[in-house]
C-alpha positions in Angstrom: 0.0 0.0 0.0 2.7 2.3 1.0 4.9 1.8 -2.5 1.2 1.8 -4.6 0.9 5.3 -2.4 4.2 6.4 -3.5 4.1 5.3 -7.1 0.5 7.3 -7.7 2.0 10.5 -5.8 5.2 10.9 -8.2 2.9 10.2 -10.8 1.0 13.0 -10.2 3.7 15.3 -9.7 5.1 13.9 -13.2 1.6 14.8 -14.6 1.8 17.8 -12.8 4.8 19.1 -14.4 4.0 18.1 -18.1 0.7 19.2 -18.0 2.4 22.8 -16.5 4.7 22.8 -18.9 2.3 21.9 -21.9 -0.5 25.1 -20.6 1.8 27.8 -19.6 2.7 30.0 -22.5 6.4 31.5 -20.9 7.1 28.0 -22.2 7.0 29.3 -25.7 6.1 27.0 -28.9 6.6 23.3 -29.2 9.1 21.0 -30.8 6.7 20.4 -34.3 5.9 24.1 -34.0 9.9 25.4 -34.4 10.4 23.2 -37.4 9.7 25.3 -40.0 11.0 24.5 -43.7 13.3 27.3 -43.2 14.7 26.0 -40.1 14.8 22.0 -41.6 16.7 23.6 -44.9 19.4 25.4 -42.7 23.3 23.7 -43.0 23.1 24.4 -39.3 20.3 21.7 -38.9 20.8 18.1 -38.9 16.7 17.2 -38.9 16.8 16.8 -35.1 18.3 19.8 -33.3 21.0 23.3 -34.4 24.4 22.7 -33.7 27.6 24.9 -33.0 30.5 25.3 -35.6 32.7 23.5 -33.6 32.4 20.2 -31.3 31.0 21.4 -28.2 29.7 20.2 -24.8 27.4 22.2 -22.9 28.7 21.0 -19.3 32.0 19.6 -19.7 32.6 18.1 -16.1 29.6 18.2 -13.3 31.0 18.3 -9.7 28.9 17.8 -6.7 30.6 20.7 -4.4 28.6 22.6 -7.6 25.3 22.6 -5.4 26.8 23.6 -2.6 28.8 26.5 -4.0 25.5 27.7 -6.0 23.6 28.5 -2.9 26.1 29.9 -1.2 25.4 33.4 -1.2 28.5 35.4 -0.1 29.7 37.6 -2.7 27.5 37.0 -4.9 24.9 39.6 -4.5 25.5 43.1 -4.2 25.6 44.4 -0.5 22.7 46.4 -1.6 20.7 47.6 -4.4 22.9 48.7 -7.6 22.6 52.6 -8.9 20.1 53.6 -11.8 19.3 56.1 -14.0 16.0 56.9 -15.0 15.9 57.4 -18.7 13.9 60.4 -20.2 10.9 59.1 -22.9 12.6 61.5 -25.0 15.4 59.0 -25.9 12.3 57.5 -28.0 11.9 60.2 -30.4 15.5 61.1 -31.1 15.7 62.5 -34.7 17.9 61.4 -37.5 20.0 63.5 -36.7 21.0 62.0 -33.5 24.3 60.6 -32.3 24.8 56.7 -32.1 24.2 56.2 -28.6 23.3 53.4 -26.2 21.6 52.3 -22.8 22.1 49.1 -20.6 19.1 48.1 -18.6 21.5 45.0 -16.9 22.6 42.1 -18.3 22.4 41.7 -22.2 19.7 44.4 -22.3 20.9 46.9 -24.6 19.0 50.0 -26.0 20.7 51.2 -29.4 19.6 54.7 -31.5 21.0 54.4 -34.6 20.0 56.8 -37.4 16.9 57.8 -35.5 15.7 54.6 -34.7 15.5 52.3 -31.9 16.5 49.1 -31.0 16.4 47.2 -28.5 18.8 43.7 -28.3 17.5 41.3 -26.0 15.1 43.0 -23.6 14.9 40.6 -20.7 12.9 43.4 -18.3 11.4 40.8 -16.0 12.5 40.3 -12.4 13.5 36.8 -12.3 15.2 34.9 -15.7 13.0 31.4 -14.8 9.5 30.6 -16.0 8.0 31.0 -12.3 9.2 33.4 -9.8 10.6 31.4 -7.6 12.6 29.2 -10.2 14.9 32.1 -10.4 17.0 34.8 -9.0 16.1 38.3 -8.7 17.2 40.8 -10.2 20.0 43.2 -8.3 18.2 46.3 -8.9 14.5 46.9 -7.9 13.8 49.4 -10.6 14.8 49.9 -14.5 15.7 52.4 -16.4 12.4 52.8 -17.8 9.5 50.2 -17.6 8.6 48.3 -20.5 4.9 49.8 -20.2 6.3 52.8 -20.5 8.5 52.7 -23.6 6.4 54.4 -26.3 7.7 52.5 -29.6 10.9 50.5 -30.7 11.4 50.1 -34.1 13.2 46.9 -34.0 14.0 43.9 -31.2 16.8 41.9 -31.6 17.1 38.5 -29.7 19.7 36.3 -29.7 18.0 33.0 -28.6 15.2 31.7 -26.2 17.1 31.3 -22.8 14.8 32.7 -20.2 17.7 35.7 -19.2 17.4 36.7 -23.1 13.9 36.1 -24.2 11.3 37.4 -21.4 7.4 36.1 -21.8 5.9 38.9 -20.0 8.4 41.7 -21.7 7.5 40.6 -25.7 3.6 41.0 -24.7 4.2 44.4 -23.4 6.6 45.2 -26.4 4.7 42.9 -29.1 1.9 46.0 -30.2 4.4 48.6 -30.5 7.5 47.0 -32.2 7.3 47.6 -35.7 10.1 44.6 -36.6 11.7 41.9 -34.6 14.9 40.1 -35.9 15.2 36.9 -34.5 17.3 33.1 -35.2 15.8 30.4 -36.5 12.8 28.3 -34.2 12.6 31.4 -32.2 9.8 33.0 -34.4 8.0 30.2 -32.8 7.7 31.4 -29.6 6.9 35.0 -30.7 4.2 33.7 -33.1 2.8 31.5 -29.7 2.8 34.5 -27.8 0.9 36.7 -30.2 3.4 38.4 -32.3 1.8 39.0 -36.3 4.4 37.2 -38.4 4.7 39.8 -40.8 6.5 41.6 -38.0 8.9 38.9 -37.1 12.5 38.2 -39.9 13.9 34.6 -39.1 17.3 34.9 -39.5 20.2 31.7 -40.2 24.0 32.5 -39.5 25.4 34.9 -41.8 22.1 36.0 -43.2 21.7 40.2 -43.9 19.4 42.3 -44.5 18.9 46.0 -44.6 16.2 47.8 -41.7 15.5 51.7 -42.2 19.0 52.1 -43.1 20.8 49.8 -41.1 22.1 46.7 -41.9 21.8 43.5 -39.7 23.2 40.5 -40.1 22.7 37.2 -37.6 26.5 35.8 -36.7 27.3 32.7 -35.2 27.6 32.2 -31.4 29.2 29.0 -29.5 25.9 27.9 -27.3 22.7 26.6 -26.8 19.4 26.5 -26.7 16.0 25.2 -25.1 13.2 26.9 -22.4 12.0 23.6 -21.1 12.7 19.9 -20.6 12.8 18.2 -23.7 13.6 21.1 -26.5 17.5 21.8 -26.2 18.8 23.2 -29.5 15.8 23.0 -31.1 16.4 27.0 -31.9 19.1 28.3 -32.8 21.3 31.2 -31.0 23.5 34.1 -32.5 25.1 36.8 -32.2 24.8 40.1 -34.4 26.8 42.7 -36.4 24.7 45.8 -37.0 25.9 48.4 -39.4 25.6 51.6 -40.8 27.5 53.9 -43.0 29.0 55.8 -39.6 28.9 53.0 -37.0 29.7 49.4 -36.8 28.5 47.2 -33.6 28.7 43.9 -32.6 26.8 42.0 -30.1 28.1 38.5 -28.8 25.2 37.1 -27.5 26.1 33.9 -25.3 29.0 32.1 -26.6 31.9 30.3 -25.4 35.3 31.1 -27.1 36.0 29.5 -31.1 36.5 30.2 -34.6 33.6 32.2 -35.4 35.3 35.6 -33.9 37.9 35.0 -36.2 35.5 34.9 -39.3 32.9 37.5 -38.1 36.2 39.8 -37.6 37.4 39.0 -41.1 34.0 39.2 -42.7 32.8 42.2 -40.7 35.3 44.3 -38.8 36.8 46.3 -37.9 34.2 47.4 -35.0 33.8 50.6 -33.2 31.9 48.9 -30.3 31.6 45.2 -28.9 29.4 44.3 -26.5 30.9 40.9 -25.0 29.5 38.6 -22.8 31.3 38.7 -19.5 29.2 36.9 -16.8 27.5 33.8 -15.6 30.7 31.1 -16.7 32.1 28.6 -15.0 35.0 26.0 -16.0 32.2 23.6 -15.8 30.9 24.9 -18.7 33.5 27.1 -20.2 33.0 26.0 -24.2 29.6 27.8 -23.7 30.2 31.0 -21.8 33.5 33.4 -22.2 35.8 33.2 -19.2 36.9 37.5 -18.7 40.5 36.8 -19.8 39.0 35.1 -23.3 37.4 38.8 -24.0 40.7 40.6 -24.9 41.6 37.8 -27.2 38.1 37.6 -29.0 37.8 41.4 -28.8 41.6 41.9 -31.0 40.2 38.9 -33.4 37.0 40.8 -34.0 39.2 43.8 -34.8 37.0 45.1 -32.4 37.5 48.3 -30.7 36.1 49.8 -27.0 34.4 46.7 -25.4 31.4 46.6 -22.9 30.9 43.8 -21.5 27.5 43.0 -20.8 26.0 38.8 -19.2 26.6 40.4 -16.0 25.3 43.2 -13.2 21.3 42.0 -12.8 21.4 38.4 -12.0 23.4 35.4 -10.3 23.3 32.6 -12.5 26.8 30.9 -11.9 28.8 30.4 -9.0 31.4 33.3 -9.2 31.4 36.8 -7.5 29.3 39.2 -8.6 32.0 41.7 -9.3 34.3 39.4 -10.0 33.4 39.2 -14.1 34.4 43.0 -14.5 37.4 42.9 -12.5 38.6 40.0 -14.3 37.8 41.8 -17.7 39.9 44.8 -16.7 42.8 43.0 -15.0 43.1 41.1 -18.4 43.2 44.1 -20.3 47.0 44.8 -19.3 48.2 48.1 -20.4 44.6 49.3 -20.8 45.0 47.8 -24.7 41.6 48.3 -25.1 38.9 50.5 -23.8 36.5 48.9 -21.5 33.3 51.1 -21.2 31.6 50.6 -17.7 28.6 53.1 -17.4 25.5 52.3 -14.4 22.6 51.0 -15.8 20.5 53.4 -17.6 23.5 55.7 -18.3 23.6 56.9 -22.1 26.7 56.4 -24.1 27.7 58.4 -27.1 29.2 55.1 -29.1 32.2 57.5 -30.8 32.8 59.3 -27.4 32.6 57.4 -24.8 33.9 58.5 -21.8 35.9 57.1 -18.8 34.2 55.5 -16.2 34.0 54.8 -12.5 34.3 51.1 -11.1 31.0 52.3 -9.7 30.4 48.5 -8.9 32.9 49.0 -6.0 31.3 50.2 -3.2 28.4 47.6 -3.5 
């Protein structure tokens, strides 16, 4: 009686979960759903799941002590909540005329204004990366920049791929009515398409390809990573990175990725850059073919031909084991001889992308 009692429980926990995971739409679009003819004809496709340039292993050695160390918490939250500037709704209406600027909201949130338009990359503006509140952490800083009701229109989101600290349910149904384009990889016009998004607003985008928006040229690069929001769907999307263009500025955003080949060939294709912003945050020698270790930037950064970097994967969320500040520190101790100029504004600070200016380590006194 007491193993039948046992047996029935977990299998109502088991239904539990599916049947959770099946309903709730921050789970995004199903496996059948992603596999598009588009995504099935991509070299990067082998009829099951996307795959990286390069052999890679998503956790290359698991170690127990990894538990232990996750939950520890000292050191890995700031002391207390991070500074940020409010932005002015202005920045939404900046004229063509307007310098090539940019806003971090934390993490890989980044707000760009490029020939008079807006775009947002990756606008995780939820308070927890994880499908249910208390799946995840919170974010360090209580507040944003500017709420994502209260951004008037964006012209174009850019996502990288469908991890829950890059691709926020809640944020695309805020953003969904006033966006007028979003760029996105292959699969992941699935989950914007299950979430209400008209597909006439949505480009679906395969390594290398380009395209021209309002005068600015973006083009979806590769990225060493993954991808998946629930159980049973890893890689079934693919991830990226992006170059975006114009005749005065040239950026390029790493998404995730662990170091390889591809900065080599998006450098070569691509660069020289004015501005990279490099993911610097959340790795882990457990899993370093996935995520950039800080002293990997510099290297990646001069095979770009990549010029100031801001590194970005870091400053909203613990989602690793290391330091909070320890990912910065690491960046600029690497640096040497100050080779390269490492842009560290607070969240909501605008930067002027061709005059930046020299920052605090503001992140020191929390």
């Amino acid at each position: 009686m007491t193993l039948l009692i046992i047996i029935i429980s977990a299998g109502l926990i088991f239904l539990s979960g599916f049947l959770f995971i099946k309903i709730s739409p921050q789970f995004g679009a199903s496996k059948n759903e992603k596999l598009t003819e588009q995504a099935l004809s991509s070299k990067h496709h082998n009829g099951g799941v996307f795959h990286n340039l390069e052999e890679t292993v998503v956790m290359m050695e698991f170690k127990w002590s990894t538990l232990k160390d996750y939950f520890n918490k000292d050191g890995k939250f700031p002391a207390k909540s991070i500074p940020v500037e409010k932005l002015d709704i202005k920045v939404f209406n900046p004229g063509n005329d307007s310098l090539p600027r940019f806003t971090w909201f934390g993490h890989s949130a980044i707000l760009l204004e490029l020939e008079g338009k807006n775009i947002f990359i990756d606008p995780m503006l939820g308070n927890v990366p994880a499908p249910l509140p208390f799946l995840g952490p919170k974010r360090f800083n209580p507040e944003l920049p500017i709420t994502a009701d209260s951004i008037p229109h964006l012209d174009a989101v850019l996502i990288s791929h469908d991890h829950y600290d890059h691709l926020d349910y809640k944020t695309i149904i805020k953003l969904k009515d006033k966006t007028s384009k979003f760029f996105v990889p292959l699969g992941v016009d699935a989950h914007l398409r299950n979430w209400g998004v008209d597909s006439n607003k949505i480009h679906v985008m395969d390594w290398w390809d380009s395209t021209s928006f309002e005068g600015i040229d973006i083009i979806a690069t590769p990225a060493r990573h993954f991808s998946g929001r629930a159980l049973n769907d890893r890689n079934t999307t693919l991830w990226c990175s992006f170059v975006i263009r114009t005749d005065k500025t040239n950026i390029f955003f790493s998404g995730d990725s662990g170091y390889g080949q591809h900065f080599k060939k998006i450098g070569k294709h691509y660069g020289p850059f004015d501005l990279c912003f490099m993911e610097c945050g959340q790795y882990n020698e457990q899993w370093a073919q996935i995520h950039l270790m800080p002293e990997e930037i510099v290297t990646a950064n001069e095979e770009l031909g990549g010029g100031a970097i801001f590194p970005i994967h870091w400053g909203a969320f613990k989602l690793s084991l290391h330091g909070w500040k320890e990912p910065v520190d690491r960046l600029i101790e690497s640096n040497g001889s100050n080779k390269h100029k490492i842009l560290t504004p607070v969240i909501g600070e605008t930067v002027d992308i061709h005059k930046p200016q020299n920052y605090s380590r503001w992140w020191k006194d929390y």
